[in-house]
N, C-alpha and C positions, 0 to 999 in steps of 0.2 A: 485411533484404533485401526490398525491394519484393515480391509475391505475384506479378505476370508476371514476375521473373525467374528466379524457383525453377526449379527442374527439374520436368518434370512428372508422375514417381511423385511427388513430392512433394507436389505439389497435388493431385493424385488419390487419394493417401492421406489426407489432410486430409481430402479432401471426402468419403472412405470412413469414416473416425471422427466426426467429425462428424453424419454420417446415424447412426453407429449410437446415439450419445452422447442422440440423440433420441429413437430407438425405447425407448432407458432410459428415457429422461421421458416415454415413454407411458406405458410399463409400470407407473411408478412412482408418478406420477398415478391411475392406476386402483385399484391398491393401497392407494391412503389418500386413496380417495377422502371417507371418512365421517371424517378425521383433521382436526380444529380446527386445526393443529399449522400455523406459518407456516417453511415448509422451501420453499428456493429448489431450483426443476425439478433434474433429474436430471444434465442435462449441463449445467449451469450451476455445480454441486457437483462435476462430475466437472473443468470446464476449472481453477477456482480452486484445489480439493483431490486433485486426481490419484485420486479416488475417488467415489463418489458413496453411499459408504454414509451415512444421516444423523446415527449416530456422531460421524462426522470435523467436521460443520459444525457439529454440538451444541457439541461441544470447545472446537472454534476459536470458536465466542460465547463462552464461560466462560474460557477463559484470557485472549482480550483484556479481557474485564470485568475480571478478577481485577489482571491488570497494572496497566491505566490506573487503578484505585481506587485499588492501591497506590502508584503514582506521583501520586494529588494531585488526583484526579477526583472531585469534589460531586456531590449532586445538583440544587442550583439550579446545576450550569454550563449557560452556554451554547457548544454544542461543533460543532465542525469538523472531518470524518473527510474525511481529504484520502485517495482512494483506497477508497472506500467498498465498493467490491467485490457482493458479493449481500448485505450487510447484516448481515454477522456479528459485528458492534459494534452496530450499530444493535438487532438484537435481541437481543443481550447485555444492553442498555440501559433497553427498554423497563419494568420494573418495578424502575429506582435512578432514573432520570436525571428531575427535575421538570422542569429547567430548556426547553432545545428541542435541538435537531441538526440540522445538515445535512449533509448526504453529500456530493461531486462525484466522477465517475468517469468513464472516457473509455472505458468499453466500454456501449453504448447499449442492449443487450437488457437488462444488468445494473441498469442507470438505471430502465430500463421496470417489471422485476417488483417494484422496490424498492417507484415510487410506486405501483402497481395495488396489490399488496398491505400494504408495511409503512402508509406514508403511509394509505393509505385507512382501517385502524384505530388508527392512531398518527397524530394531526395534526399532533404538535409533532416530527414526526420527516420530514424532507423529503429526497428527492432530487434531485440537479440534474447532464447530463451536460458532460463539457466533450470538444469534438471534438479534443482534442490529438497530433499527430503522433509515432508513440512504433515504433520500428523495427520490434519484436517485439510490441507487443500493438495497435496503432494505424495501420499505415503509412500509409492513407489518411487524415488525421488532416488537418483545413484549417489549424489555428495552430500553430507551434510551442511547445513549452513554456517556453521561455527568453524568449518575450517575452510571456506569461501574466499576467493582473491578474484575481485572483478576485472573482468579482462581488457583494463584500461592502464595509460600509464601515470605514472605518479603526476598531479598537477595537472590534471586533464581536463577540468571541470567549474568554471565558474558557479554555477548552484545545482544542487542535487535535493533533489524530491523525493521524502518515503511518505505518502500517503494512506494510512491505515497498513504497514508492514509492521514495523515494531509492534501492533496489537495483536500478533499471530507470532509472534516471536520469545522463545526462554531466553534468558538471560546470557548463558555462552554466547549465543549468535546475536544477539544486541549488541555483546562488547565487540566481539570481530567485526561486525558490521563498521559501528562507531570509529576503529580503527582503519578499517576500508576509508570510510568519509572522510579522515584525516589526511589520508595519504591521495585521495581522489582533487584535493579541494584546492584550489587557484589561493595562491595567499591575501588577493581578497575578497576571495569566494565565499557564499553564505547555502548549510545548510538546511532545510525545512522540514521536520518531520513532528507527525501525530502520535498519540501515543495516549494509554488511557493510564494516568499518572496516582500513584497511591501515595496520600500524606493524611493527616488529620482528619479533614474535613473528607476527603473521600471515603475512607474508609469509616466514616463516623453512619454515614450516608446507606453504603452499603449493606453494612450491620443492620440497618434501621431498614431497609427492602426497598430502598427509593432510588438506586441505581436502575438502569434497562437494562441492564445484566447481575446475574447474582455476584460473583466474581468470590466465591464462599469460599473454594476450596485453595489452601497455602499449597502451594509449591516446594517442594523438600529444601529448595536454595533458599528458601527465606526470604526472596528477593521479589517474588512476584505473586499475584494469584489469579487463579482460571476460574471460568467459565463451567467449563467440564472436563471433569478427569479423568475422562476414556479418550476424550482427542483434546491433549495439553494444548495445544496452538490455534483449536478452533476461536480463543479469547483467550489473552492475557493483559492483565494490570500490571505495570511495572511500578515499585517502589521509586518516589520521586528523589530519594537520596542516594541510590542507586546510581539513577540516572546521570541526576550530575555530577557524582564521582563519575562517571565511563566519559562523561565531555572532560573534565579536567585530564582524567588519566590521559585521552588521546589525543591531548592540546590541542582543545576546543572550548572554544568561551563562547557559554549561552547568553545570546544580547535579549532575548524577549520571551516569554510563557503566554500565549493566549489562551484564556481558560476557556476549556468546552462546557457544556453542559449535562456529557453522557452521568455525571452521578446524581444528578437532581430527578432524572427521571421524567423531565419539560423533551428534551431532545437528544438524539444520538450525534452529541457535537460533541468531538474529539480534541486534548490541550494538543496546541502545537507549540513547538519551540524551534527558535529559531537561533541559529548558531554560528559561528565563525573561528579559523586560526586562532589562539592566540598570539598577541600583538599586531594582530590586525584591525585597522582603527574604526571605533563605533560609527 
């Protein structure tokens, strides 16, 4: 939903957390001010992790590092973190990764602290933002996602990382995407994305209120379902036959599904899957 047509406790509460989210990153700022320590401001940890203790962001670097290693990540790759966020792969990264990195993210203050701080000690580590229009995290956003071309060249990319993107994503802009990945990907390049995947069991699940998300409401494609249907992108489930129709279509062979937990309602663990060219060998 567009930001003028909210209601306006709504927007004023916004704009009430917000201000305070800031005064955190004063506070927190002063506090470690004599700290070498590369931790992204206060509210900036607080909007990504619903906290801003530096704990939570410490984490979140070490278990993506820990994932994507164990899914097939070198360190001479050259890597693509589609959804780069405040750099919590990226500084996961800095003392394995030889090869280089680029980031791209569609929220611009995020973009901003990456290059001022990670890029300015890290050179092989870049960020770049892209203005894309995204209900819930973007609205004013100039291009849409579904007709998106990453500003890379074909085969540019040994592995490329969507980290909780597909679950803010409809269905048009999953397949362009999917197809971007195609055309991104080293022929024996491997890619890694999250996604909150609907088949039997999920959707048996959510019926029955044991997801951590409702995810109630169908989507007119048939293809997915939300969250909320005032802001489609805040949360979406994507259909798991869907899915792997859009890797086949875009001559991609899924080697692996690690199953999450987000529909058990135990933890907000996300399936990932993992992928490659096809005829590129297992």
């Amino acid at each position: 939903m567009p930001a003028h047509t909210r209601p306006r406790w709504k927007r004023i509460a916004t704009c009430g957390r917000d201000a305070f989210y800031r005064i955190g990153t004063l506070l927190d700022r002063i506090a470690r001010s004599r700290s070498g320590a590369l931790l992204p401001p206060a509210h900036l940890r607080k909007y990504y992790y619903r906290t801003w203790h530096p704990k939570a962001f410490a984490e979140a670097c070490d278990t993506v590092r820990t994932e994507l290693i164990l899914r097939g990540l070198q360190p001479e790759h050259r890597v693509l973190d589609i959804g780069s966020g405040i750099g919590n792969l990226a500084l996961g990264l800095v003392d394995y990764l030889r090869g280089s990195y680029e980031g791209i993210e569609i929220h611009p203050e995020a973009v901003a602290w990456c290059q001022q701080t990670i890029t300015k000690r890290y050179a092989a580590f870049r960020f770049h933002h892209a203005d894309l229009a995204n209900s819930a995290y973007n609205p004013r956003g100039r291009a849409p996602a579904s007709a998106y071309r990453f500003p890379f060249a074909d085969r540019d990319f040994d592995f490329i990382f969507l980290g909780s993107v597909f679950t803010h994503m409809l269905p048009d802009a999953v397949e362009r995407y999917m197809r971007e990945i195609s055309r991104l990907l080293r022929p024996e390049g491997l890619s890694v994305a999250s996604y909150f995947l609907l088949n039997d069991s999920t959707r048996s699940a959510i019926d029955a209120g044991r997801s951590f998300m409702s995810f109630r409401v169908d989507h007119a494609s048939g293809l997915c379902r939300l969250h909320d249907a005032t802001r489609p992108e805040a949360a979406v489930a994507l259909d798991e036959t869907f899915v792997r129709h859009l890797h086949e279509a875009s001559g991609l062979r899924i080697r692996d599904i690690r199953r999450g937990n987000w529909w058990t309602g135990r933890a907000h663990d996300q399936d990932v899957v993992t992928a490659g060219l096809n005829g590129s060998p297992c």
